[in-house]
Rosetta silent file (secondary structure, phi, psi, omega in degrees, C-alpha in Angstrom):
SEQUENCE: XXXXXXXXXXXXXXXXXXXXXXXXXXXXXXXXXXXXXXXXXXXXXXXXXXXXXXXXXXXXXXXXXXXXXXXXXXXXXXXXXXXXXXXXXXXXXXXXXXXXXXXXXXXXXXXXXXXXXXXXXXXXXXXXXXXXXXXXXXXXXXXXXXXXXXXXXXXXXXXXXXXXXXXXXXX
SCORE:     score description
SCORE:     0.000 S_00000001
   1 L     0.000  167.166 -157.449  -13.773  -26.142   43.476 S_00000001
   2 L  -105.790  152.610  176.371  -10.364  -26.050   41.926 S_00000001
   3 L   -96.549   24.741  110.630   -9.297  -29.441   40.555 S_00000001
   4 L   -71.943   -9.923  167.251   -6.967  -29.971   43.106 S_00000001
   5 L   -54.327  -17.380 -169.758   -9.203  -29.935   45.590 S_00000001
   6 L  -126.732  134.681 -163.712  -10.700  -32.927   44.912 S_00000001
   7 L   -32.468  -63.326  174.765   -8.456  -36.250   45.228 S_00000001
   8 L   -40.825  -15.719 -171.228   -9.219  -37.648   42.519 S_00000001
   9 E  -108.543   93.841  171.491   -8.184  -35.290   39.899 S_00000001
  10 L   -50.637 -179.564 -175.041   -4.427  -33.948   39.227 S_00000001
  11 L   -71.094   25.425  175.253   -3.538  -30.657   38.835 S_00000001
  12 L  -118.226   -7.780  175.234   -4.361  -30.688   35.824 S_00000001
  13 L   103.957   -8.716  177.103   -7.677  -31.634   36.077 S_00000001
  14 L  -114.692  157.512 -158.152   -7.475  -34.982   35.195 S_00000001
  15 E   -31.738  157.343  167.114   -8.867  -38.503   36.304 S_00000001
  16 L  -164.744  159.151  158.065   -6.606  -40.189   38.609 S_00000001
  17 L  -117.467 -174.347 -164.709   -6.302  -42.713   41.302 S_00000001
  18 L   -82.980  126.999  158.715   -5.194  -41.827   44.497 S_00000001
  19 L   -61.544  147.556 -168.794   -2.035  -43.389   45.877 S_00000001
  20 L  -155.410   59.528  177.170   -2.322  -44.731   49.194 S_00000001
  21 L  -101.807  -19.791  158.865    0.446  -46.866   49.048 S_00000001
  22 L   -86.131   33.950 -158.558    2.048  -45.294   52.127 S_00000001
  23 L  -130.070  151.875 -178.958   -0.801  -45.367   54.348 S_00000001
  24 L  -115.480  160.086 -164.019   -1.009  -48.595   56.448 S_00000001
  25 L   -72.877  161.323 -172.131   -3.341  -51.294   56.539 S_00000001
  26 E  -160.583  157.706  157.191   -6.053  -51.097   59.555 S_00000001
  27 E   -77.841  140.292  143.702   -9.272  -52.800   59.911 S_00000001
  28 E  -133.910  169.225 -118.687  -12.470  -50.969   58.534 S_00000001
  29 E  -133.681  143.289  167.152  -15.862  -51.350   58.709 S_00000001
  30 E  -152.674  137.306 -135.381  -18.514  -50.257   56.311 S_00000001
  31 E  -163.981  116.113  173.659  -22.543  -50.937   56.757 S_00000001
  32 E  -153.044  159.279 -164.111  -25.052  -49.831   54.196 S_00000001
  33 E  -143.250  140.980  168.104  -28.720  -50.359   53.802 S_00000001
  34 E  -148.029 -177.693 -166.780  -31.409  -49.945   51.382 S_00000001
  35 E  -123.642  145.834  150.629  -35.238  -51.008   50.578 S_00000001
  36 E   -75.997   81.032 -174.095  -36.979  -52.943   47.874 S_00000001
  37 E   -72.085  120.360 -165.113  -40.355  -51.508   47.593 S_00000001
  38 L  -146.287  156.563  169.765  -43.051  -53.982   46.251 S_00000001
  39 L   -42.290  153.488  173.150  -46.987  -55.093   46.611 S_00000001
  40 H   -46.945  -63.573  175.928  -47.933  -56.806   49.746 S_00000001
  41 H   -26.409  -90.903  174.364  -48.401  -59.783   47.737 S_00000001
  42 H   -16.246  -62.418 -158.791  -44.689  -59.922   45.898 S_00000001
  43 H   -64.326  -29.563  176.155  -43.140  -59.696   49.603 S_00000001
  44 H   -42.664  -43.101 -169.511  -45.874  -62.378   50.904 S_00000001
  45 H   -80.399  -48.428 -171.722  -44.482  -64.703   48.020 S_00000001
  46 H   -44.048  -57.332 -176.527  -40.934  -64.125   48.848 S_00000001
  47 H   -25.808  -68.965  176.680  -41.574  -64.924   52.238 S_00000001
  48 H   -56.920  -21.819 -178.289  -43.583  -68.206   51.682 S_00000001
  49 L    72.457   33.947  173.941  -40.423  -69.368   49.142 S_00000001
  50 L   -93.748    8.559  163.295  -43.593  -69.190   46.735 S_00000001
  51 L   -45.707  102.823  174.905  -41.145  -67.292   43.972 S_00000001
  52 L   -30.134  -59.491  175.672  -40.819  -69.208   40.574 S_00000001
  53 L   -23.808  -82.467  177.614  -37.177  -68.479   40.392 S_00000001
  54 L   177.722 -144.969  177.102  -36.130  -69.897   43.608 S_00000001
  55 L   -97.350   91.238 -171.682  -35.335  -68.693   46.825 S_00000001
  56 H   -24.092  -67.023 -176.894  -34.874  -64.727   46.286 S_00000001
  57 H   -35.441  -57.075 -179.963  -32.972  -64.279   49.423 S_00000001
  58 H   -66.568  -32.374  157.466  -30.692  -66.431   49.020 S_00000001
  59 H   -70.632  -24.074 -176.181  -29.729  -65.621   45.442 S_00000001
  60 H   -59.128  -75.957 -163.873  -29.874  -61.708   46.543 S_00000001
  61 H   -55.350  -52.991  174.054  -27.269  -62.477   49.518 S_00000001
  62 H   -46.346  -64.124 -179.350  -24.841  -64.666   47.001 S_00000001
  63 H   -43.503  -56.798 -178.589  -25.153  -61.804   44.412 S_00000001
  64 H   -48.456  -62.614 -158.971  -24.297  -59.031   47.450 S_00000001
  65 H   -67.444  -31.858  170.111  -21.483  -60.605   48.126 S_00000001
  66 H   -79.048  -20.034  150.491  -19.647  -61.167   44.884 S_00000001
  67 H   -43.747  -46.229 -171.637  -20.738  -57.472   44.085 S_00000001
  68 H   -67.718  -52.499  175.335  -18.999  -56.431   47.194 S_00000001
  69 H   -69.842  -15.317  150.571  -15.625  -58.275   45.709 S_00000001
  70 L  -125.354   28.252  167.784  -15.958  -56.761   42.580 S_00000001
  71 H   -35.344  -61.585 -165.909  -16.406  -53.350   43.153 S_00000001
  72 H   -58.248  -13.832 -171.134  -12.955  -52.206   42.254 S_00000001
  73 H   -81.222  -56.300 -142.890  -14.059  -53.696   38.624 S_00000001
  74 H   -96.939  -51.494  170.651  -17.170  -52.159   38.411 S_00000001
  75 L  -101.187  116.315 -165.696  -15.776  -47.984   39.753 S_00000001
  76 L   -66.247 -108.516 -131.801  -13.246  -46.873   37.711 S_00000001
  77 L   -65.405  -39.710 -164.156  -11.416  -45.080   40.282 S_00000001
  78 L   -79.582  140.873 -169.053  -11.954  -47.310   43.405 S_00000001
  79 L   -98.469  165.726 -153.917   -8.974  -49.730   44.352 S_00000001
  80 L   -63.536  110.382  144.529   -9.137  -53.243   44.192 S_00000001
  81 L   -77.869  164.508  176.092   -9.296  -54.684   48.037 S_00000001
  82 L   -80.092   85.420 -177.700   -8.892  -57.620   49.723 S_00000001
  83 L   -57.550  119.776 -145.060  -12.092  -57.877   50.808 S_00000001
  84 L   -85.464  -35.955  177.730  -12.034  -59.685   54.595 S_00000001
  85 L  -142.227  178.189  142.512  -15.944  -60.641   54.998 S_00000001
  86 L  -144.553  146.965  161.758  -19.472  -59.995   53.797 S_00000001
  87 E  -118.456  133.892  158.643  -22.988  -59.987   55.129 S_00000001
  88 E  -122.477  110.098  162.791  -26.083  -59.606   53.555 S_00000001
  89 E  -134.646  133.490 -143.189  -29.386  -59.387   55.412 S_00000001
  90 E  -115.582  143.988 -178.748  -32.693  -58.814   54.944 S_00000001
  91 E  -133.365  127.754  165.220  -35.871  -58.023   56.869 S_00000001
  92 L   -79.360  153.362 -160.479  -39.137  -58.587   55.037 S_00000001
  93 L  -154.442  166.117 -177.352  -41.856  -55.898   55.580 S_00000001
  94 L   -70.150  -63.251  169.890  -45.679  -55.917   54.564 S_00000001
  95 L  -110.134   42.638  141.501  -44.233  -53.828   51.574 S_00000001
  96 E  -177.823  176.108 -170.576  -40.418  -54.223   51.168 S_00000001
  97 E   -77.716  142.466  176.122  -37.477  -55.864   51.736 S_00000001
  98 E  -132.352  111.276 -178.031  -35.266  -53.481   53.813 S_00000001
  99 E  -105.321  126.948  157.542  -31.249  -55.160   52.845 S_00000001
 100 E  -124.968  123.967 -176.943  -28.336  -54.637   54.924 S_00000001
 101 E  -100.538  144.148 -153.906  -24.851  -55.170   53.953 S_00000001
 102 E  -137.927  122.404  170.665  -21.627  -55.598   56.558 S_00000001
 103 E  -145.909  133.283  175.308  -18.366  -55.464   54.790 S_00000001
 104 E  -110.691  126.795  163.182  -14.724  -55.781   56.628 S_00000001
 105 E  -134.040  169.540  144.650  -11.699  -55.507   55.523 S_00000001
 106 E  -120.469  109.216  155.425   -7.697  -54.591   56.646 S_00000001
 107 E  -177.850 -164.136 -122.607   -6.118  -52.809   54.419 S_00000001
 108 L  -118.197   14.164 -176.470   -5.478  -49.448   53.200 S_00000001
 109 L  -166.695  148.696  171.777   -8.825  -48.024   52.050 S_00000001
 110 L   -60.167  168.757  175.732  -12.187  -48.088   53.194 S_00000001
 111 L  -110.331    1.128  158.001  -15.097  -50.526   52.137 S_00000001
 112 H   -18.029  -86.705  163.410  -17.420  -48.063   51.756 S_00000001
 113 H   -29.486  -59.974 -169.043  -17.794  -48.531   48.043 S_00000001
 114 H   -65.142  -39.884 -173.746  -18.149  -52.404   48.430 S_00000001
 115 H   -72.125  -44.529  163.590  -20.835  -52.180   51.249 S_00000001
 116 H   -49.690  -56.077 -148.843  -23.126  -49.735   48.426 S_00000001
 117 H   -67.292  -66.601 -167.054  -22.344  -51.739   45.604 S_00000001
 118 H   -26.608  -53.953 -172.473  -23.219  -54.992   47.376 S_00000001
 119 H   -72.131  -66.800  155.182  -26.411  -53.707   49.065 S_00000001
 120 H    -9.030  -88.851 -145.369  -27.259  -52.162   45.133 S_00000001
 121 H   -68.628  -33.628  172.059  -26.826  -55.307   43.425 S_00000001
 122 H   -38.851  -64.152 -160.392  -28.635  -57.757   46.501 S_00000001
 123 H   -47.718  -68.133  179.304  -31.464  -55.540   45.611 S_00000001
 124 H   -36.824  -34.933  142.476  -31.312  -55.244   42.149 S_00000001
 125 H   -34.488  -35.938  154.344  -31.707  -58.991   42.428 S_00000001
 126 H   -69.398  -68.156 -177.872  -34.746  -59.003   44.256 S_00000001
 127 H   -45.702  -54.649 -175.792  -36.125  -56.961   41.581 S_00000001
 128 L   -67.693   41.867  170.824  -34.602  -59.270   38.574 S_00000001
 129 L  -149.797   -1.436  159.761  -36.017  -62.684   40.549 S_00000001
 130 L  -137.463   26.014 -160.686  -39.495  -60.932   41.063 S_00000001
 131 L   -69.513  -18.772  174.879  -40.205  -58.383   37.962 S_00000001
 132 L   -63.132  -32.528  153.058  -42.104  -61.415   36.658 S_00000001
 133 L   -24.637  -75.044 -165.225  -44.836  -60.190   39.493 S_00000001
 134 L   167.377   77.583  164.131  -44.714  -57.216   39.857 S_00000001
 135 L   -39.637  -23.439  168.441  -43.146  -54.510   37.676 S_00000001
 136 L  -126.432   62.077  162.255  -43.220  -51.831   39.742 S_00000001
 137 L   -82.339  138.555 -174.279  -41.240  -52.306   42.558 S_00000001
 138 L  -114.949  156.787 -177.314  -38.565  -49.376   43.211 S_00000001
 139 E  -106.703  135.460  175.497  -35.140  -49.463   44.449 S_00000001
 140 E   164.924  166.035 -151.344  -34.373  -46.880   46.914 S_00000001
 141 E    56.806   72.465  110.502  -32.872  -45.028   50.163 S_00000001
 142 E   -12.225   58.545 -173.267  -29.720  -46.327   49.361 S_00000001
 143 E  -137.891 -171.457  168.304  -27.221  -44.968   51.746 S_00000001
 144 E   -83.052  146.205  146.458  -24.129  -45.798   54.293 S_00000001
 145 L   -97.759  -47.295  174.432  -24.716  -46.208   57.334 S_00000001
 146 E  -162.534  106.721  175.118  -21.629  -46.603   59.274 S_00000001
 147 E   -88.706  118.727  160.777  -17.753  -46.359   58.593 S_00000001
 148 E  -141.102  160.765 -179.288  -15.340  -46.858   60.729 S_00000001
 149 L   111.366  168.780 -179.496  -11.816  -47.525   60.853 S_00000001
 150 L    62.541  162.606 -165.542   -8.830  -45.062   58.797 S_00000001
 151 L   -64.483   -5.981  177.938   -7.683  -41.669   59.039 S_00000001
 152 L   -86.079  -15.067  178.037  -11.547  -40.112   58.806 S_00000001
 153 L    85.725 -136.240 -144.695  -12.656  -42.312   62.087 S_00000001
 154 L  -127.375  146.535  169.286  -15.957  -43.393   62.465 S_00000001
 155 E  -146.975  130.105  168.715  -19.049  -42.063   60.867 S_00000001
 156 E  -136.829  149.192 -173.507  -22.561  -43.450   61.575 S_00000001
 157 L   -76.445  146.841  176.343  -26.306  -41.878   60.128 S_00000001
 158 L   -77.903  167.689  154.462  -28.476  -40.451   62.523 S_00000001
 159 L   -84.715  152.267  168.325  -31.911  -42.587   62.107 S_00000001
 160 L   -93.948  169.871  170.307  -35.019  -39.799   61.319 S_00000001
 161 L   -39.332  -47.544 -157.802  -37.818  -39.862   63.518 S_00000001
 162 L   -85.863    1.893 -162.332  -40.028  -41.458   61.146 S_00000001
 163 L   -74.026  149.970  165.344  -37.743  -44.249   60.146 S_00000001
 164 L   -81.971  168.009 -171.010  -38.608  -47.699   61.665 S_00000001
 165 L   -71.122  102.899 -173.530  -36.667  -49.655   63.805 S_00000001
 166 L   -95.853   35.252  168.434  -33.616  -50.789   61.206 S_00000001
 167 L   -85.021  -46.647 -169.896  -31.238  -52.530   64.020 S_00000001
 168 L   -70.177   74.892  178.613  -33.721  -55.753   63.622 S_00000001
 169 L   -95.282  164.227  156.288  -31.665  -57.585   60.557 S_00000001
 170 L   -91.291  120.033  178.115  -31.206  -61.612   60.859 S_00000001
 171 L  -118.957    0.000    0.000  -27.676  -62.049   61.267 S_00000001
C-alpha cells in the first residue's frame, strides 16, 4: 500500500494523527473479550477469594477501567476521549477467566482501542495478582467483539462453532 492509503500516515509517509475534528459526536459502543488461561487450582483460588493479594476480580475490574481512560496515553496515535462508561466482567471457568469489557462513549471516535486496552490490562492483572501460583498462565484470544456507532456502523464477531457460550458475563 501507498502511504496514503493508510490514515495514519501523510503523504509523505509520515506518522500522523488523523483529524476528526469535523466529524460529529455520536454515541459508540465497543465490547472486547479475552481469556486468562491457568491450572484448575489458580481459578479454584480466585474463586474461593483464597488469593494472597486480595480479591483478583476486583482489582482486575478497577485496573480495566482506568486502562480504558488512559488509552489515548498509552497509543501514540489514538485520541484522547471522553470516555462515557466502563464494564469489566468476568466468568470463571475450570481453567480460565474469560474477561469482558463494555466501553461507551459520545464523541467523535470510536472506543475500540479503550475496550482492548482495558480487557489487556484486567487480564494482565489477573496474571500479576496470581504469578505467585502459577507461572504459567497465558494471556490470549484477545479480540473485539462488537462496534457500533460512527460512519463504519456496526460490526460484531461471528462466535466459531467450538467456542462456548460467551453471552453468560455477570453484569
Amino acid at each position: 500500500m501507498a502511504p496514503s492509503q493508510f490514515t495514519h500516515l501523510d503523504p509523505l509517509g509520515r506518522a500522523r494523527m488523523v483529524d476528526v475534528t469535523a466529524k460529529d459526536a455520536t454515541h459508540r459502543r465497543a465490547v472486547a473479550r479475552c481469556r486468562v488461561h491457568m491450572q484448575p487450582e489458580t481459578s479454584s483460588a480466585i474463586a474461593s477469594g483464597a488469593i494472597q493479594k486480595g480479591d483478583v476480580l476486583a482489582v482486575a475490574r478497577v485496573a480495566g477501567i482506568q486502562a480504558a481512560k488512559q488509552t489515548a496515553n498509552l497509543l501514540p496515535l489514538c485520541h484522547p476521549l471522553l470516555v462515557g462508561s466502563v464494564y469489566v466482567n468476568f466468568r470463571i471457568e475450570h481453567d480460565h477467566i474469560e474477561n469482558e469489557t463494555n466501553v461507551d462513549t459520545v464523541d467523535r471516535n470510536g472506543v475500540e482501542m479503550e475496550a482492548l486496552t482495558a480487557c489487556a490490562v484486567a487480564a494482565l492483572t489477573i496474571y500479576d495478582m496470581c504469578k505467585s501460583i502459577d507461572r504459567a498462565m497465558t494471556v490470549g484470544e484477545l479480540a473485539l467483539w462488537e462496534k457500533t456507532g460512527g460512519r463504519s456502523g456496526t460490526f460484531r464477531r461471528e462466535a466459531a462453532p467450538d467456542d462456548d457460550d460467551l453471552g453468560a458475563f455477570d453484569r
